[in-house]
N, C-alpha and C positions, 0 to 999 in steps of 0.2 A: 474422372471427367465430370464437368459439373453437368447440372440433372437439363440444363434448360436446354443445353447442348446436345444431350444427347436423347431428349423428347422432339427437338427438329430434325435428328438425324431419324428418328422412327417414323415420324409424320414425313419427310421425304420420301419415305423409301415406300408408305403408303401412299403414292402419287396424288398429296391433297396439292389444290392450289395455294398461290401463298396465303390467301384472306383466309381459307378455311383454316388454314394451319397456326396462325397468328390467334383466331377468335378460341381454339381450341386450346391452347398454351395458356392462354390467359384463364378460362376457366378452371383447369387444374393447378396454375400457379397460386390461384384464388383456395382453391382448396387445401392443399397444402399449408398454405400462412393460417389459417382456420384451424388445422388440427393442431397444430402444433402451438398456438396460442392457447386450447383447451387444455393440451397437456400441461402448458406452462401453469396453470389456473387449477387443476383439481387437487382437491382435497386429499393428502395422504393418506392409504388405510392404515386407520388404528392396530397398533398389535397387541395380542394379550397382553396384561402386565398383573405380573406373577408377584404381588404383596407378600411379604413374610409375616404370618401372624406371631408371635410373639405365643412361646408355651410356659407355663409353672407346671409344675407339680406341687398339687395340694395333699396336704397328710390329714387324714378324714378315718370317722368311724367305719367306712369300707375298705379301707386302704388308699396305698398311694393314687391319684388320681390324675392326669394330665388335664388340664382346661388351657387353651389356645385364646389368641384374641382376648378384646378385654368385653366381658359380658356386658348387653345394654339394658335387655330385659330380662330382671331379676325375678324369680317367684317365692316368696318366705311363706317356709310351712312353720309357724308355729312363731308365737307372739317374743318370744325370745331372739329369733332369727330375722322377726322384722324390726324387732327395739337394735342391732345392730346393724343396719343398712339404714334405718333413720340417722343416727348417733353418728355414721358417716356422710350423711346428707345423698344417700343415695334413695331415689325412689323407684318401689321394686311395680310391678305393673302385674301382679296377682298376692293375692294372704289367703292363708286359710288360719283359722284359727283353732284352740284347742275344744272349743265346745262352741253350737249354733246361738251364738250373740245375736246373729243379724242373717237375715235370707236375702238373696238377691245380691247382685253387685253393691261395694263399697260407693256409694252417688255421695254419700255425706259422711266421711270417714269419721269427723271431727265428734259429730253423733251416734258413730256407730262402731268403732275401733275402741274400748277401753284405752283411756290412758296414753296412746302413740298417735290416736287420730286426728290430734290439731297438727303431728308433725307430717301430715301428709296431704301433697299440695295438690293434688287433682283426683279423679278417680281412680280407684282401682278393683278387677275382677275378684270377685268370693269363689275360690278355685274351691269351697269344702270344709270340712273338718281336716286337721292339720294331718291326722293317726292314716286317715283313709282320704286325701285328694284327690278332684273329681278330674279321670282323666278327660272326659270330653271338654271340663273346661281351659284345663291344662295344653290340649290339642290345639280349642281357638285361640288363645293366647299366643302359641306356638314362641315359649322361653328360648333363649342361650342360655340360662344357667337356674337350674334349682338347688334352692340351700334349706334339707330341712336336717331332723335331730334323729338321735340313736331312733327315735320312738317310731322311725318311717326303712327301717331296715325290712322287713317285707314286703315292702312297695318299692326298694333300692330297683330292682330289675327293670319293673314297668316304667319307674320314671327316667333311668335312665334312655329307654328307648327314643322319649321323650325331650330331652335335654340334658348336657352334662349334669351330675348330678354330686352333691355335694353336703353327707351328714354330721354332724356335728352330734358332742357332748351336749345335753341339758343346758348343766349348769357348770362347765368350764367358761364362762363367758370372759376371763381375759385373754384365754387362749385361740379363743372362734376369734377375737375381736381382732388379735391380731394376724392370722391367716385369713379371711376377709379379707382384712384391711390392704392387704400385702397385694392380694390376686386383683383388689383394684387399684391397686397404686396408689392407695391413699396412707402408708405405715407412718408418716411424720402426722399425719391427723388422728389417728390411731393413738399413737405414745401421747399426743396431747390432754387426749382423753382419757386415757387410765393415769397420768397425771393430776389431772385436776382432778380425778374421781379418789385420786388417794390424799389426795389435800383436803378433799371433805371429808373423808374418813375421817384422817387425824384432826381436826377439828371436831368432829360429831364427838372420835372419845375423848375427850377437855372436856369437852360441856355434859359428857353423861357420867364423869369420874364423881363426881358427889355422892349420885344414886347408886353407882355402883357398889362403892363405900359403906352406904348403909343399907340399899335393898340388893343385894347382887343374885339374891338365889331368882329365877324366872320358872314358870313353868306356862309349855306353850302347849296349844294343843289345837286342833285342825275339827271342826263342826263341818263333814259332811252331807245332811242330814235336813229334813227341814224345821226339824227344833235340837236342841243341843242334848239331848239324849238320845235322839240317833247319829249313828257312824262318827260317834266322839274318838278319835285318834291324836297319837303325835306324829308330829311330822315326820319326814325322812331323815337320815345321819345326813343323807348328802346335799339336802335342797339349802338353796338360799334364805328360805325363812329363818331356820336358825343359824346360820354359819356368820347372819350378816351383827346377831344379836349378841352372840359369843366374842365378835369379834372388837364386839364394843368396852366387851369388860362381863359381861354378865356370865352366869353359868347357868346350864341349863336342867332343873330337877326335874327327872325321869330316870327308871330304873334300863338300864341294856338290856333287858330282858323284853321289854314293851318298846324297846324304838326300834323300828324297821332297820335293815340294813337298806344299804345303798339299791339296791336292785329288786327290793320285795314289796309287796303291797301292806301296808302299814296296818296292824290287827287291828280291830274296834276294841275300844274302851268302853265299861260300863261308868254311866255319872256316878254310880255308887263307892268308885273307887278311889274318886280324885280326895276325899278324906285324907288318905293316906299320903297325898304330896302336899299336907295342908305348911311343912315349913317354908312353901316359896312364898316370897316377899310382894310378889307381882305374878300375874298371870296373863299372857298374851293369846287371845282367842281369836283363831282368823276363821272366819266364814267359806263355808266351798258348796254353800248351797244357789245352784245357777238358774235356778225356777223362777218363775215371776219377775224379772229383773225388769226394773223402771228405768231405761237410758235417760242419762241428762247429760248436758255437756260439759258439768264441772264433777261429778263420781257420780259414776255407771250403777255404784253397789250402795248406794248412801239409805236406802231404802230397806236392802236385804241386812246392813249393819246395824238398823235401827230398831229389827225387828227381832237379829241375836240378840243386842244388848238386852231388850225388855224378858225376852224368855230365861236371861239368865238370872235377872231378877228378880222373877216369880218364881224360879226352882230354890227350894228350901236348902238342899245340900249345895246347890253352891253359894248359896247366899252365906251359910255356914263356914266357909274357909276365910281363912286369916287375910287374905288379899281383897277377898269382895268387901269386909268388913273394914276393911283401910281407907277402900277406893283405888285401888292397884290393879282393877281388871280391864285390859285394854281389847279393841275389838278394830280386826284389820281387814279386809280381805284376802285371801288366801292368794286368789289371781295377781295377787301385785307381788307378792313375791316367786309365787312358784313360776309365773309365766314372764316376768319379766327381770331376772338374774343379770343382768348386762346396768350401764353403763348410766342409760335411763331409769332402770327401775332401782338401780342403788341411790341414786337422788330421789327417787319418788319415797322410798319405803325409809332411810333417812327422815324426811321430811315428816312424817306420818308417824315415828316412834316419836320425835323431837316433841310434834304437838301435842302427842298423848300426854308420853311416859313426864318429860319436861315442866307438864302442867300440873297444880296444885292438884292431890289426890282428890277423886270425886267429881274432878270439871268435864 
């Protein structure tokens, strides 16, 4: 029965007269057309909507590891793990580095990152020292993903609390490069770059085959210390300083007895004894002394290089071996090779044997 019809048959049977009954239809008629216009008009309730995040599993020095979503804020513990989020153009939004360069937040990366800090385009937090990350600053940051190295496996627990968490080898850097690279969907960026980082290889050995030829024997050695008679070492079997110098062509003179294994802290050497390796042709001495360092924005260590050189100088016994007396002893910083094994630091430390080793003895 339609509704008009049967509101004058209720209004009759309540004995209005006709005016009352007519004035009163009209107002409910009026209300009616009103609600049902607002019905017509409101806004649909939103329903949840249930995104699928997208998961990998990443294979990491903790194990397999599930990371969801694609991470925005990155945190790199350790100069290694930020040279490959640069080298993909990703900017991470915390670093800690391997030793206090710089206190306070990164405000001037460019002058206070060694080496990677023109490649980073705004600010970013100083979460610490890389070994020991501070978590309160790790907290205000509040990451989606932390990527640091073997060297943070006792702090694996706490940071994962924290954010997924993601360790890496050292000095596997083609391998991080590509698992990174993968977890952010960047592997054709990825391949391009260990491409063109092996086409400068194979170039770098063309143009060092000469000296290989006639100087090939090298002996390297790592100045801890803050003159070059203390904490004189050779480097590690497994670090980039030497693997990237072997791979050039050279060999490296040191007894197995004296080179650390992969996993142990390298003995001290006495100056007294380098005599005894006086047949290497050349001598590569990297500096690891981080006291006093003068930042500039074209080398961080150009200061603390200047001041190995001269002490090696004034030392009688080494002034004595066949290399100083050539002009074949070259002086590198240590932090360019041991901190940055990837992508970036094989063009940097490339570039820095080339101008040495490449230049007339003596220059």
């Amino acid at each position: 029965m339609p509704v008009k019809k049967t509101l004058m048959i209720i209004f009759t049977s309540l004995k209005m007269n006709r005016k009352r009954q007519l004035f009163l239809l009209a107002i409910i008629t009026m209300l009616m057309i009103t609600a049902c216009v607002s019905r017509g008009t409101q806004h649909p309730v939103s329903q949840p909507q249930y995104v699928t995040r997208q998961c990998q599993i990443v294979e990491q020095v903790m194990g397999p590891t599930q990371i969801c979503g694609q991470p925005q804020k990155i945190v790199a513990l350790a100069p290694n793990t930020l040279e490959i989020l640069l080298a993909l153009n990703v900017q991470p939004v915390g670093y800690a580095d391997y030793i206090p360069l710089h206190q306070g937040d990164y405000d001037h990366p460019s002058r206070q990152i060694p080496y990677l800090g023109e490649r980073i385009t705004g600010e970013i937090v100083n979460v610490g020292i890389a070994n020991s990350p501070s978590v309160e600053a790790l907290l205000k940051i509040q990451p989606d993903l932390i990527i640091g190295t073997e060297n943070n496996k006792s702090q694996y627990e706490m940071l994962s609390k924290i954010a997924p968490t993601l360790l890496f080898p050292r000095f596997k850097a083609q391998d991080n490069l590509q698992k990174i690279a993968k977890l952010l969907g960047r592997s054709e960026q990825a391949e391009k770059i260990l491409a063109d980082n092996q086409q400068r290889l194979t170039a770098a050995q063309k143009a060092f085959s000469p000296i290989v030829k006639t100087h090939p024997q090298v002996l390297m050695l790592v100045s801890l210390g803050q003159s070059i008679s203390e904490q004189l070492r050779f480097p590690r079997r497994d670090s980039f300083c030497d693997s990237l110098v072997t791979s050039l062509g050279f060999k490296l003179v040191s007894p197995q007895s004296l080179v650390p294994s992969n996993k142990s802290i390298p003995p001290p050497l006495s100056i007294e004894i380098l005599p005894k390796f006086n047949s290497a042709d050349a001598i590569i001495l990297l500096g690891g002394n981080f006291s006093n360092l003068q930042p500039s924005h074209h080398n961080y260590f150009a200061s603390q290089m200047k001041k190995l050189k001269q002490q090696w100088q004034e030392n009688a016994i080494a002034q004595s071996l066949k290399a100083s007396q050539e002009g074949r002893v070259y002086f590198l910083p240590v932090y360019l090779c041991l901190g940055l094994p990837g992508p970036i630091g094989t063009e940097l430390y490339l570039n820095e044997l080339q101008n040495q080793l490449l230049s007339p003895p003596g220059k």
